[in-house]
C-alpha positions as CSV (number, residue, x, y, z in Angstrom):
1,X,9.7,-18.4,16.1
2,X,8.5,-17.7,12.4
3,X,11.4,-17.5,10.1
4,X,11.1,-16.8,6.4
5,X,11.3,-21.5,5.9
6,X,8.7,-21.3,8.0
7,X,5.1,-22.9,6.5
8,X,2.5,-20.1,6.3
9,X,-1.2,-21.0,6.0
10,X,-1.9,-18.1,4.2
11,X,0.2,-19.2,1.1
12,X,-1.2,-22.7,1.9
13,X,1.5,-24.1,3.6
14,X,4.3,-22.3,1.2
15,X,7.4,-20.9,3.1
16,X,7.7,-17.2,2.6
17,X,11.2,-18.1,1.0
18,X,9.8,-20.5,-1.3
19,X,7.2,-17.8,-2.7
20,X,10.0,-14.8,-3.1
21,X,12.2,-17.0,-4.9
22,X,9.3,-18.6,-7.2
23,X,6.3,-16.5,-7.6
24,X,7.0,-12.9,-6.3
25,X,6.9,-10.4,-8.9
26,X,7.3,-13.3,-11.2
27,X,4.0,-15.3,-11.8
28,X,0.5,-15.5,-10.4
29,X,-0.1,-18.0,-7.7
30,X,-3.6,-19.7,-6.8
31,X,-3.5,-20.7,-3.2
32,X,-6.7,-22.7,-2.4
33,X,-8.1,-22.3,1.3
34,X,-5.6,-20.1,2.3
35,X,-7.6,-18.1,4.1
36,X,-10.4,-20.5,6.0
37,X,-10.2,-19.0,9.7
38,X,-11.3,-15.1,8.4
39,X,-15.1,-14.4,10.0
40,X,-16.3,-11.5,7.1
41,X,-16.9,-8.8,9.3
42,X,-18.8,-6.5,6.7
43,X,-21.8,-7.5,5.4
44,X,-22.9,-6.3,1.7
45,X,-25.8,-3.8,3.6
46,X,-22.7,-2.5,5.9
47,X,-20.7,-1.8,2.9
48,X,-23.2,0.1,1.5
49,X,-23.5,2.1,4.9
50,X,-19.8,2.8,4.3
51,X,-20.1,4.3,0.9
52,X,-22.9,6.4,2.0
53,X,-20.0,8.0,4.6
54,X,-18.6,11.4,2.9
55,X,-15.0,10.2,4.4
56,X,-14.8,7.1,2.4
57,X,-13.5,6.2,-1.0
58,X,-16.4,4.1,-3.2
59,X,-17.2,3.5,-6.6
60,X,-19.7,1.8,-8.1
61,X,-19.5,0.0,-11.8
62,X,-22.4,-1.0,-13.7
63,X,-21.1,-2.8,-17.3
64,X,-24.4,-2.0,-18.8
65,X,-25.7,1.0,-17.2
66,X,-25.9,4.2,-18.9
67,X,-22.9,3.9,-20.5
68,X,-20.8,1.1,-21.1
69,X,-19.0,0.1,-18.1
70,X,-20.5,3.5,-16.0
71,X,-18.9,4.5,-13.1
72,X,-20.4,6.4,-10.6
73,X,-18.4,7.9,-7.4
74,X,-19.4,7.9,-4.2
75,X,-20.8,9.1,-1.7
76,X,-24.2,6.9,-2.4
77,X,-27.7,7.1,-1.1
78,X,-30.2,5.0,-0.2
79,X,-31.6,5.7,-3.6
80,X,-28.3,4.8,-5.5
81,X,-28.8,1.6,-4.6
82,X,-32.3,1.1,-5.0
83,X,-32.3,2.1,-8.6
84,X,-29.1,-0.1,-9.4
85,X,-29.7,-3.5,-11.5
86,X,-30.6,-6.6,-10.3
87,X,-27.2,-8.2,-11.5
88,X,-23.7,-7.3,-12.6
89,X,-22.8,-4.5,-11.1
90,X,-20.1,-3.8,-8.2
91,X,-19.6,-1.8,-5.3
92,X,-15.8,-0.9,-4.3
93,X,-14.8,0.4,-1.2
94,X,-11.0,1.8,-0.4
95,X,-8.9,1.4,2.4
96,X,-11.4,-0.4,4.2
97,X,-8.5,-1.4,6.9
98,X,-8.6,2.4,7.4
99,X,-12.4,1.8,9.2
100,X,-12.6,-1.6,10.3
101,X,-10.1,-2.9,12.7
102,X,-10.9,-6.9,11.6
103,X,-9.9,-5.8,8.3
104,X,-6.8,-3.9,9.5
105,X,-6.0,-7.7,11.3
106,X,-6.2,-9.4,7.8
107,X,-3.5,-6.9,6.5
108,X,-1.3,-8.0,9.2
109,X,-1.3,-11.4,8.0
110,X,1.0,-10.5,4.9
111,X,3.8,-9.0,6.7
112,X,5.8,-11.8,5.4
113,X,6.3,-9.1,3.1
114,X,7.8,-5.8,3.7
115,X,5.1,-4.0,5.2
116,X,6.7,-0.4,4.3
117,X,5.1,-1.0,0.9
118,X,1.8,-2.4,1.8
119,X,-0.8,-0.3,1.3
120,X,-4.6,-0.9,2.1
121,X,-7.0,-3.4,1.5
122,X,-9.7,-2.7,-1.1
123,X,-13.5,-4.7,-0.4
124,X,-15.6,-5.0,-3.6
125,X,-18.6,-6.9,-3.6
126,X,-20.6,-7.7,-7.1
127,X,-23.7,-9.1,-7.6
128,X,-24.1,-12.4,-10.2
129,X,-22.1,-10.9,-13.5
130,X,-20.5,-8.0,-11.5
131,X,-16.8,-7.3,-13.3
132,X,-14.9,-4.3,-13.6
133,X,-13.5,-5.2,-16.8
134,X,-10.1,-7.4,-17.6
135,X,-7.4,-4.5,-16.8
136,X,-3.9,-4.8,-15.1
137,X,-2.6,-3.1,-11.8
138,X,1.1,-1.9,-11.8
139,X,1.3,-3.2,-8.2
140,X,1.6,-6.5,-6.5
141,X,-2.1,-7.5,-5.2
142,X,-3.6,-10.7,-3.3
143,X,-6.9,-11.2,-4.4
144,X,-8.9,-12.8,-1.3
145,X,-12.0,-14.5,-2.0
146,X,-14.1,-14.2,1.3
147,X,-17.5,-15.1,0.2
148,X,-19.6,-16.6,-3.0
149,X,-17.5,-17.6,-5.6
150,X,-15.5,-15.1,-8.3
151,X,-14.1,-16.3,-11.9
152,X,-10.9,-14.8,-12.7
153,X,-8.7,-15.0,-16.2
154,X,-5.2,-13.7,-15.9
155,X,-3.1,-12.8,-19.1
156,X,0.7,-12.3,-18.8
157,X,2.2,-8.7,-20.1
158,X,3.6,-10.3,-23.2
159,X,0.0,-11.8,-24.0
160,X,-2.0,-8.7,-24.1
161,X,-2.1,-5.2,-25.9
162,X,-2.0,-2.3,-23.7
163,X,-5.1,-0.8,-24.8
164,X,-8.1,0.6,-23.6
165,X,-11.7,0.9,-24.4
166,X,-12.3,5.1,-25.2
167,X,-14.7,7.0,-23.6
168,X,-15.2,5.3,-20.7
169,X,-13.5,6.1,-16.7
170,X,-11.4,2.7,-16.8
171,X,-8.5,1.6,-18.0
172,X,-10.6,-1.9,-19.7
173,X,-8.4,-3.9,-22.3
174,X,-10.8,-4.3,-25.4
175,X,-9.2,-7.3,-26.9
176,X,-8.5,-10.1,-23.9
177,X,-8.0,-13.1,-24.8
178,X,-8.3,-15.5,-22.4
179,X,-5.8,-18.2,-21.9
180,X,-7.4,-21.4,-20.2
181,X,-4.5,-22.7,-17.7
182,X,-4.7,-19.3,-15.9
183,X,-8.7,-19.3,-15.4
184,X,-10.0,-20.3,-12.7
185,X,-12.8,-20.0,-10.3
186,X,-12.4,-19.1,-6.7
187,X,-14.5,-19.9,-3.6
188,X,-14.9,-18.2,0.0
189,X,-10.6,-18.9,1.2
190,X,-9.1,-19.1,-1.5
191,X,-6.2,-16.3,-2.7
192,X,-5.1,-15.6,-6.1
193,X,-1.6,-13.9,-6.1
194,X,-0.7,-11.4,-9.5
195,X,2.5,-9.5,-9.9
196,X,2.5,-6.2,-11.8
197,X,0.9,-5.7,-15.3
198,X,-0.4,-9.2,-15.4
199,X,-4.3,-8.5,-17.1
200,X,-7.2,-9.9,-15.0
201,X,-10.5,-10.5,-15.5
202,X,-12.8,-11.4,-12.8
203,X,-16.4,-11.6,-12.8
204,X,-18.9,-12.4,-9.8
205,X,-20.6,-15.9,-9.9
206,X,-23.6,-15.8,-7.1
207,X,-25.1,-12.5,-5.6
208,X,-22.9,-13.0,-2.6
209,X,-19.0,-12.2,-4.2
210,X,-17.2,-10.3,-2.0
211,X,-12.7,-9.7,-2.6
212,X,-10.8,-8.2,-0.3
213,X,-8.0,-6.7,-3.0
214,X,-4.7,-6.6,-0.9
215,X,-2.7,-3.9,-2.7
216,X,1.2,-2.9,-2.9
217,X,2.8,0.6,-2.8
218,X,5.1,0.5,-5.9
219,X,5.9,4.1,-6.8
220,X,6.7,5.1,-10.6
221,X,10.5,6.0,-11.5
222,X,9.0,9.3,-12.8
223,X,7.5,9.7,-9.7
224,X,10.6,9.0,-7.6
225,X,12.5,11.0,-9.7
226,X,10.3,14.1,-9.2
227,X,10.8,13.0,-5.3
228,X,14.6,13.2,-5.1
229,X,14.7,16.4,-7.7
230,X,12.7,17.9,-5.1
231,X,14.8,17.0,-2.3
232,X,17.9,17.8,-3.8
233,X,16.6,21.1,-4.9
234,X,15.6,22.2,-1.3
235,X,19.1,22.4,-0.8
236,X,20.1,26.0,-2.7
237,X,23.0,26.0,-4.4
238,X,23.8,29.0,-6.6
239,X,27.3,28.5,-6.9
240,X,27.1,25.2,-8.3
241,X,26.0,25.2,-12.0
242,X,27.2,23.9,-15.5
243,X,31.1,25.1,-16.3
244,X,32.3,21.9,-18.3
245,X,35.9,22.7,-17.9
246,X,37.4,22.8,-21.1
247,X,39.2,19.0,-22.6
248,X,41.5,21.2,-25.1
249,X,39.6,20.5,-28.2
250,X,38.8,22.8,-30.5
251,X,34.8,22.3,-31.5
252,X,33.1,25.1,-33.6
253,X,31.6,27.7,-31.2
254,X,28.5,26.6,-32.2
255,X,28.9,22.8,-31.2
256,X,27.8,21.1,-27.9
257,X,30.1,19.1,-27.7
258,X,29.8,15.7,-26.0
259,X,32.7,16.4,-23.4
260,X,29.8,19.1,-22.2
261,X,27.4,16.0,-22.5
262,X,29.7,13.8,-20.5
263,X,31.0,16.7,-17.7
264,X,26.4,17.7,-17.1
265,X,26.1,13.7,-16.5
266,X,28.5,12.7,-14.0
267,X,27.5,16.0,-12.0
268,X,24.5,14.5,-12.4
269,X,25.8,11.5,-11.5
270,X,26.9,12.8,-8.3
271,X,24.0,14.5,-6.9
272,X,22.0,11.3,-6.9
273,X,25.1,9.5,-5.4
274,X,23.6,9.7,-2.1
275,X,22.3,7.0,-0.7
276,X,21.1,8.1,2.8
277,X,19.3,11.2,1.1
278,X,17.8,8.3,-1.1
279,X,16.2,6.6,1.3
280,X,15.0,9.8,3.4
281,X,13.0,10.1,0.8
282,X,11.9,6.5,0.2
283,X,10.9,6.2,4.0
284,X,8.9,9.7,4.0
285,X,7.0,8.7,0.8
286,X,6.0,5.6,1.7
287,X,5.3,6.5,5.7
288,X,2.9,9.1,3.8
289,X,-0.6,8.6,5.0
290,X,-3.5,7.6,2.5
291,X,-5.6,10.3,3.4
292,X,-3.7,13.1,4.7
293,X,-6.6,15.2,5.2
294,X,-8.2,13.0,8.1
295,X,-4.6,13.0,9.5
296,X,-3.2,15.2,12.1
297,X,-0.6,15.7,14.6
298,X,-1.5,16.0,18.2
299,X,-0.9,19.0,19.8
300,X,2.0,19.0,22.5
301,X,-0.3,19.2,25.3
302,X,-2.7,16.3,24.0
303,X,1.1,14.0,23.3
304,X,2.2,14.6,26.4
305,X,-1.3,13.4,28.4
306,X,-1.6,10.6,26.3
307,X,2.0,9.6,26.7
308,X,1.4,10.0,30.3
309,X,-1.4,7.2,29.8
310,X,0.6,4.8,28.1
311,X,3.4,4.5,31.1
312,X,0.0,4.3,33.4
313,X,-0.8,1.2,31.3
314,X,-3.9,2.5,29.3
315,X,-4.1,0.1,26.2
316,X,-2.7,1.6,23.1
317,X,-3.1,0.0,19.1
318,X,-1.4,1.0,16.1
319,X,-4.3,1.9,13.9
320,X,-4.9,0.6,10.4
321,X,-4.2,3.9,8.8
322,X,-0.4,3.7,10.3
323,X,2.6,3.4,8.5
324,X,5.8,2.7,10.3
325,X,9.1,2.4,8.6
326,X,12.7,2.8,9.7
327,X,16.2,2.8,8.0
328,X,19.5,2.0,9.3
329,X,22.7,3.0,7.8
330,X,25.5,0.3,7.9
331,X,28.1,3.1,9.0
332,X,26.0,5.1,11.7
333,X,24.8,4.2,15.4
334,X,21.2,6.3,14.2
335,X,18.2,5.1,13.2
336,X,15.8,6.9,11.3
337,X,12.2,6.3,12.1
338,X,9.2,7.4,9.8
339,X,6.1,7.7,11.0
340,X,2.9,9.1,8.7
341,X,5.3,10.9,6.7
342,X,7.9,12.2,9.3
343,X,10.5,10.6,10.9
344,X,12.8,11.1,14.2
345,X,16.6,9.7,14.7
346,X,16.9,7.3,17.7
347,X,19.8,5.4,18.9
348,X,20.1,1.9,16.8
349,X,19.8,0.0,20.3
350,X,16.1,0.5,20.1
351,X,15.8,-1.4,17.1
352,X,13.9,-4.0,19.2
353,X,11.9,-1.9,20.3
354,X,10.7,-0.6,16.6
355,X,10.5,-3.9,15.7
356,X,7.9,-5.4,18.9
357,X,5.8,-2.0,17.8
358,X,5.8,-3.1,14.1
359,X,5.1,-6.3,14.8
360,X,2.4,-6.0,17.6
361,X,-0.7,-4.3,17.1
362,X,-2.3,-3.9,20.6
363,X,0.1,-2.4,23.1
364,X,0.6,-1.6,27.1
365,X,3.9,0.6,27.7
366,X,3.7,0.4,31.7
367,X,6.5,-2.2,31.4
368,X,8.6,-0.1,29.3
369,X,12.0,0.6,31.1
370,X,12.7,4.2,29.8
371,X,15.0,4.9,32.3
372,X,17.3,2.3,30.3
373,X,17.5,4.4,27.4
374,X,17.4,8.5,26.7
375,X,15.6,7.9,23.2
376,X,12.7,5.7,24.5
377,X,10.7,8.8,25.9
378,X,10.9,10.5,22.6
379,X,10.4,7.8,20.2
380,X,7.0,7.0,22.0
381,X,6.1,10.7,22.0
382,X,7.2,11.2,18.7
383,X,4.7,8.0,17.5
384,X,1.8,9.0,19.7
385,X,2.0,12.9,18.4
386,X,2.0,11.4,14.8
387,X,-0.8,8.8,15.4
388,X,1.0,5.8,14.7
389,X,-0.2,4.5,18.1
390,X,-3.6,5.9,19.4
391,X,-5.6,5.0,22.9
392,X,-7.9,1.7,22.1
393,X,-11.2,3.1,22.4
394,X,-13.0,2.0,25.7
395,X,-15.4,-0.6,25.7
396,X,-19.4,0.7,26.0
């Protein structure tokens, strides 16, 4: 049984508890040959294949092409690529775990981690000089070296301007200066850990570099702010609005005064001051889907064959595009269950259940006792009409 003092290979041998309390969120980490059993299972030519796909997220940066540090958007042609450089240039390529299953298995590896925030695995691969420029993600990220050999220089926040060069698509600091006991060179294995805002600056070394860029979901406040106002206004109220009952003082007519500050605050107060209606919204944003428009529900006649299929035993996988998250109140016998940006309320005695579908990726339901429990048929329908388990495509 893996518990949280358990050694992990992927942090080199580090307990999970040992990196929260040290490293996460704090300070980089370099984990050499963390990763040493992972086959690449793109090569640089299938990459490009992907980028040429209209459905897929790529970018290309050239630091001296037309422009300083171009950027061209995808999708490519066969021509992009045969008029790019020789050297230092990179291809990037989104949400790969989206498309590629062995990818998808990688991801899986890091849920040590809450896997509620993670959010997809980007695949760059750069020529000999490729960079993207030293910048600084707001998000958590595992760098993953799987082939040829990258140099990277981190900065901490305090050790770098926020800056950026004008004129140009990306956010590149102009004046990084790097320090030399965070700089160093990576080879296929090895993982290089950043919390937010710390600057990096990585730069191919051979013409086979290829980082698979584990990323973190990690909202803005402004951004969960605009969440809950939204929520809370769905609700309409007209009969509640500002009165500031009177304190007995006598202000000029013209003065706000700050009792009609302190009375607009605490209601204020009070309409955040909701904790479950907090984290409706936390699990519906991030169960939302990357790309909601290759999403969609199944119909109910399509749910209920397939749902017929999994009691029959036909193999079923959570795909890499799912996102599965569930809250449980102290004080209530619910859970809520999000799925792709919904959710359902089950009874809190299938918590097991959520947790062997979270955990598991490749599923067979014929064993599943749903006479044991009235929530178990609809929990599975609810995840197979929401696509957070689909049939395992048959072999050819």
């Amino acid at each position: 049984m893996t518990t949280l003092d358990t050694p992990l290979s992927i942090l080199g041998g580090m307990s999970a508890n040992t990196f929260l309390r040290d490293y996460w969120q704090k300070k980089p980490l370099l984990i050499r040959a963390g990763l040493t059993d992972f086959e690449p299972p793109l090569e640089a030519d299938e990459l490009a294949g992907m980028a040429m796909e209209s459905e897929v997220e790529s970018r290309i940066v050239i630091e001296q092409g037309k422009t300083p540090w171009q950027t061209i958007k995808g999708p490519f042609t066969e021509e992009t690529f045969a008029q790019l450089p020789e050297q230092e240039w990179t291809l990037l390529i989104q949400a790969v775990d989206h498309w590629v299953p062995e990818v998808q298995e990688l991801k899986e590896r890091f849920r040590f981690l809450p896997s509620w925030r993670l959010d997809d695995v980007m695949v760059s691969y750069a020529t000999k000089g490729g960079s993207v420029g030293p910048h600084y993600d707001q998000y958590d990220v595992f760098l993953v070296q799987v082939s040829g050999k990258r140099r990277w220089q981190v900065l901490a926040p305090d050790a770098y301007q926020d800056q950026a060069i004008e004129d140009i698509d990306l956010h590149i600091l102009p004046d990084f200066k790097a320090n030399p006991e965070q700089d160093w060179e990576l080879e296929a294995g090895d993982i290089l850990y950043l919390p937010p805002n710390f600057a990096h600056n990585g730069r191919a070394l051979d013409d086979d570099c290829m980082t698979y860029s584990i990323g973190f979901r990690a909202p803005s406040m402004q951004e969960v702010l605009t969440g809950i106002r939204d929520q809370i206004c769905e609700v309409d109220n007209e009969k509640h609005r500002f009165s500031s009952p009177s304190d007995h003082e006598e202000p000029h007519h013209a003065e706000i005064h700050h009792s009609d500050i302190s009375y607009l605050q605490q209601e204020l107060k009070a309409m955040i001051d909701q904790p479950e209606m907090l984290a409706d919204w936390l699990g519906t944003y991030m169960s939302e889907v990357k790309y909601p428009e290759f999403h969609g529900d199944l119909n109910q006649e399509d749910t209920q064959a397939s749902l017929e299929d999994a009691l029959k035993g036909v193999p079923f996988f959570r795909p890499g595009d799912a996102r599965i998250c569930y809250h449980a109140a102290p004080d209530s016998a619910l859970i809520q269950l999000y799925c792709n940006g919904t959710k359902i309320e089950i009874d809190q005695a299938l918590e097991p259940l959520i947790h062997a579908i979270c955990d598991q990726v490749e599923f067979d339901f014929s064993t599943l006792e749903t006479d044991k429990h009235k929530d178990i048929l609809p929990m599975l329908s609810f995840l197979i009409s929401k696509q957070g388990v689909v049939h395992l495509p048959a072999e050819e």
